[in-house]
Structure formats: C-alpha cells, structure tokens
C-alpha positions as CSV (number, residue, x, y, z in Angstrom):
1,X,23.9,-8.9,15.3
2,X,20.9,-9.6,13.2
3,X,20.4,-12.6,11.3
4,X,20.5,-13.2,7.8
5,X,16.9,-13.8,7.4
6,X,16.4,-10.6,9.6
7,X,18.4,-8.2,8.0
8,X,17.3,-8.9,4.7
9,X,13.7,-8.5,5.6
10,X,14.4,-5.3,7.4
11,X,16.4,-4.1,4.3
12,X,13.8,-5.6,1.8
13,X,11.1,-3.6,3.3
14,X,12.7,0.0,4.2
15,X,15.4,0.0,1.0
16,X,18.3,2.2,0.9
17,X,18.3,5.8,0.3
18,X,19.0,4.9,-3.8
19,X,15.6,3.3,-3.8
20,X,14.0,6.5,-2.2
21,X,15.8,8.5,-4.8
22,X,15.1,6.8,-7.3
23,X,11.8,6.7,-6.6
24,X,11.3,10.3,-6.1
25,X,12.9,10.6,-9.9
26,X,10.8,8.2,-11.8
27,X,7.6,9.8,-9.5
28,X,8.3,12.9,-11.4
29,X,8.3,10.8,-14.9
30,X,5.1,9.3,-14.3
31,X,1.9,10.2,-17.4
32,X,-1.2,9.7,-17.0
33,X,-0.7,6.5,-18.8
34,X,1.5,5.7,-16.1
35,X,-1.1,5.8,-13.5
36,X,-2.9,2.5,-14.7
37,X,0.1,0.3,-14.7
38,X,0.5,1.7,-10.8
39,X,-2.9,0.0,-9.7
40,X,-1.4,-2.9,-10.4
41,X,0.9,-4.6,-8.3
42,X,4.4,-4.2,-8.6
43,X,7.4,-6.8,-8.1
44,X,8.6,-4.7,-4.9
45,X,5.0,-4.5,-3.3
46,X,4.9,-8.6,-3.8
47,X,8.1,-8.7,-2.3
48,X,7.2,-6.2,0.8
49,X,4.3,-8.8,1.3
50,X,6.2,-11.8,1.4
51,X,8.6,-10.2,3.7
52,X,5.6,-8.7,5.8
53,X,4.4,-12.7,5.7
54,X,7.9,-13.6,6.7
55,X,8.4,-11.3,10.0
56,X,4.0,-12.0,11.3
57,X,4.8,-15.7,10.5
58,X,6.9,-15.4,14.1
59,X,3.4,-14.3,15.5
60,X,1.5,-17.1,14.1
61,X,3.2,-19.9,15.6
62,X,1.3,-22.6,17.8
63,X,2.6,-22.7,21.4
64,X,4.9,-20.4,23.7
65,X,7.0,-17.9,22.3
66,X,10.7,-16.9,23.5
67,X,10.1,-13.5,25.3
68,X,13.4,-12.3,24.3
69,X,12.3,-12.4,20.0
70,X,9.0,-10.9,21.2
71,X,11.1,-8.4,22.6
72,X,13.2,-7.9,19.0
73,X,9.5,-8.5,17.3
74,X,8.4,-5.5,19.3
75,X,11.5,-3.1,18.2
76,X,11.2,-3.9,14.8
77,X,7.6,-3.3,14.6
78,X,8.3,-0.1,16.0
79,X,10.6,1.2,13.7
80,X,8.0,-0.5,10.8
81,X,6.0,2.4,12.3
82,X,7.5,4.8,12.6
83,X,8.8,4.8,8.8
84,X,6.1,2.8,7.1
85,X,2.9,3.0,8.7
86,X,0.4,3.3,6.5
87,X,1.6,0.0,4.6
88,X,2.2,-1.8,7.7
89,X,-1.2,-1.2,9.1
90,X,-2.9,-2.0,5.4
91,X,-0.9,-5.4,6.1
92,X,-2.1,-6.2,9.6
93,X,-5.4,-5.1,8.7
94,X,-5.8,-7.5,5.7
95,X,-4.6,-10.4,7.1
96,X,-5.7,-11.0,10.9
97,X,-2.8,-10.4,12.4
98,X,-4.1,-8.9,15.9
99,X,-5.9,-12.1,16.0
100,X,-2.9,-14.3,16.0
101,X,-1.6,-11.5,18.2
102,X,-4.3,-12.2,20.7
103,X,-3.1,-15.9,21.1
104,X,-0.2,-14.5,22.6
105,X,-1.1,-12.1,24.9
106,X,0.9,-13.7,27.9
107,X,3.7,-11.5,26.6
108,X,4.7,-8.6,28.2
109,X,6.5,-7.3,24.9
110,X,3.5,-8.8,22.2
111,X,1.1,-6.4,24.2
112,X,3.2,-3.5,24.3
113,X,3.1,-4.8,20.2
114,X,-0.3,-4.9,20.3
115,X,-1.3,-2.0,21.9
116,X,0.8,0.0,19.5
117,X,-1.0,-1.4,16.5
118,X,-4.3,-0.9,17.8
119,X,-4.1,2.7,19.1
120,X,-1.8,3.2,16.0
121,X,-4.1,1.9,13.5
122,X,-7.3,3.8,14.9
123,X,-5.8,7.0,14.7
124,X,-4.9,6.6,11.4
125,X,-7.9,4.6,10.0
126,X,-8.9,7.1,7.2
127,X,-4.9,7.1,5.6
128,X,-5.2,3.4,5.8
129,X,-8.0,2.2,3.9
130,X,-7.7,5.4,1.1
C-alpha cells in the first residue's frame, strides 16, 4: 500500500479520467485570446512542479539510500514515462536531476533509473525542448 504522501503525488500528477475529459472539452473552447493566458503558468503546472520537487527530493538526499524505495522510485518513474514523458523529461532537464542521480549510482535500481532517463531523454530531445 502506498503512502499518503505517495498516492497523492502520483494522483496529483496523472489526474483522473474527469481531468482528461475535461480537458479535452475546454481544449476545444479555447480563442485565440485564449492562447496568451496558456503561456502562462497555470495553478495545476505549479502544482505538477511541486509534486515533481516532492518525488526527486528522495534523490537528492545526502548519504545512502534504502535500495528497496529506489526500487519503488524506479517503478514510479517508469510509469511517469510511460504516460507523461515529455513533461517529466522538461523537469529533469531543468533542474539537475541526473546529477543528484549520479551521487547515487551504487544502486542497482537508481541506474536502471538512470539509464532510462538518459536513453529516454535523447531520443526524444526535439519534443522536449519545443
């Protein structure tokens, strides 16, 4: 069973299926007026952020980390992307997370992390930075 903290990070940053729905509706709403206001960032892209800075503050920690949250830090980073890559990678990107990846390295399950986010990232390099 997840954690509170956990489970509302992971629900935070993938939403339900009303938030996709309702997302596809007001997509279809949008003017061109509407396009301005988007550049700007929105209350559930702050929030995505601070959950984002929530779930890489586990990698930026000073000393050893428990193998067996790397090992749930790995799975959920998967399934980040697999469903959200392109924001995830903007994210690690942005704010130097393979470098506090790098400190832990002695990890069988940040690696397998880390390898994922690299050969990830530079296959999709042009979506990321768009």
């Amino acid at each position: 069973m997840l954690s509170s903290d956990a489970s509302t990070i992971l629900y935070a940053f993938f939403g339900s299926d009303e938030d996709e729905e309702q997302d596809s509706t007001e997509d279809k709403d949008k003017t061109e007026g509407d396009e301005e206001k988007e550049e700007e960032k929105t209350p559930k892209a702050d929030h995505q952020k601070e959950n984002l800075d929530k779930f890489f503050g586990f990698i930026k920690q000073e000393g050893e980390l428990n193998t067996v949250l790397c090992g749930y830090f790995n799975k959920v980073l998967t399934s980040f992307l697999s469903s959200r890559a392109s924001e995830l990678l903007e994210y690690v990107y942005t704010n130097d997370v393979l470098q506090h990846m790098r400190k832990h390295l002695y990890s069988r399950s940040i690696v397998e992390a880390y390898i994922k986010l690299v050969a990830f990232g530079t296959d999709n390099l042009h979506s990321i930075f768009e």
